[in-house]
C-alpha positions in Angstrom: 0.8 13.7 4.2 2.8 11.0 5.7 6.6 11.6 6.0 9.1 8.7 5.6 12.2 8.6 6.9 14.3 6.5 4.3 18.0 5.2 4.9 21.3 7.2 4.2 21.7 6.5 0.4 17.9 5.4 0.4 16.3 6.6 -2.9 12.6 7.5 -3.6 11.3 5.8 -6.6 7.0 6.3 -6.5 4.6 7.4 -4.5 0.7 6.8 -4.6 -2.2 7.1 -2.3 -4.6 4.1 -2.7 -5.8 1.6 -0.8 -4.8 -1.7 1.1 -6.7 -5.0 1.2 -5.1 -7.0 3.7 -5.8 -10.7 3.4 -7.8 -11.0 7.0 -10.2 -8.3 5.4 -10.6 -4.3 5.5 -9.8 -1.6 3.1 -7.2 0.9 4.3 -6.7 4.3 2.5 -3.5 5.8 3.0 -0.1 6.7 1.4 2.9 4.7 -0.2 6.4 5.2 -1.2 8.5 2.7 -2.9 12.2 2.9 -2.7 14.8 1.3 -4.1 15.3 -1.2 -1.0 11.3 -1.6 0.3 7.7 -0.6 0.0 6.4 2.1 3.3 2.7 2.5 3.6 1.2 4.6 5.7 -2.7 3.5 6.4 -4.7 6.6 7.7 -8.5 5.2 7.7 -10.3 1.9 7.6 -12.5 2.3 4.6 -14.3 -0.5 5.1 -17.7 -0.8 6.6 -16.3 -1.9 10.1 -13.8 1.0 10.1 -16.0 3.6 8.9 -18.8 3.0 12.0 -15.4 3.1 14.2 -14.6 6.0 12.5 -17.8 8.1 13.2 -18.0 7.1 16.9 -14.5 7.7 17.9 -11.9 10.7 16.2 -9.0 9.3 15.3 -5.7 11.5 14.3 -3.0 9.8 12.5 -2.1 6.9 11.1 -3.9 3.5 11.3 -1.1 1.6 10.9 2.1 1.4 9.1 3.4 -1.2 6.6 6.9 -1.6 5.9 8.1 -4.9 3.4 11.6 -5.1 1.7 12.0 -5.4 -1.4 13.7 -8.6 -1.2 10.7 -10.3 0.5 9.0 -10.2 -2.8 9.0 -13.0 -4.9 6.1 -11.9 -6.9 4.7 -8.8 -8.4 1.4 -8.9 -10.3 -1.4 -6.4 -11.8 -4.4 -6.8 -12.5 -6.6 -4.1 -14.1 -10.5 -4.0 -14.7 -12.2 -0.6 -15.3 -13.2 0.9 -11.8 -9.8 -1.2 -9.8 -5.8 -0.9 -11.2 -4.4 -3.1 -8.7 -0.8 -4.4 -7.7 -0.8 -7.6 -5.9 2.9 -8.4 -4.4 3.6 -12.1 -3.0 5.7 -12.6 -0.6 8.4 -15.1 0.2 6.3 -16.1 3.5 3.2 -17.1 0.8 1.0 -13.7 2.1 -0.2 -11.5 -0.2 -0.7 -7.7 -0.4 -2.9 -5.7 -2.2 -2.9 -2.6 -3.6 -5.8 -0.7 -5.3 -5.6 2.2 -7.2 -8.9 2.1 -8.4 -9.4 3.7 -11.7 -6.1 5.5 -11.6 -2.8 3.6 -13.3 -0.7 1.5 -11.2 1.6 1.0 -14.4 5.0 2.9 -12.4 4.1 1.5 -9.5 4.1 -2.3 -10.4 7.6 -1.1 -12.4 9.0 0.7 -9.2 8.3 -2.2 -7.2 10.2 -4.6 -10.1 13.2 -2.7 -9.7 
């Protein structure tokens, strides 16, 4: 499990393993924690299909890659829910997007978490 190390006064609001869709493509599994100042996520593996031949030919330990956007970067916060993907799509003030897919699980305190 991924450990954070959050700012004196920092407060844990969620956490959630799911995925990440970056917008240049791949599907990251890994870990997030939303405070109340920013969003940390930890990406251990590349899910998708480029990731997952990497993957079998070469061991990796740790952490793909970690994410880290505060909260006052996001302008906009939106879900969209069908019944195999709960996803949270943030905006940011830059124009980029970020998604976030829980797939069938809820992503209702998340979205909320990530409001406040």
């Amino acid at each position: 499990m991924a450990k954070f190390n959050l700012e004196q006064g920092e407060k844990e609001l969620h956490n959630q393993t799911l995925f990440y869709e970056p917008q240049g493509g791949g599907k990251f599994n890994g870990k997030m924690v939303v405070t109340d100042r920013k969003l940390l996520y930890d990406a251990k593996y590349d899910m998708s299909l480029k990731g997952m031949i990497s993957e079998s030919l070469f061991m990796k330990w740790g952490s793909e890659g970690f994410l880290t956007i505060p909260k006052s970067e996001i302008v906009n916060v939106e879900v969209q829910k069908s019944f195999l993907a709960k996803k949270v799509i943030l905006t940011l003030k830059d124009g980029s997007k970020h998604t976030f897919n829980a797939g069938m699980l809820s992503v209702d305190k998340l979205a909320e978490a990530l409001k406040n």
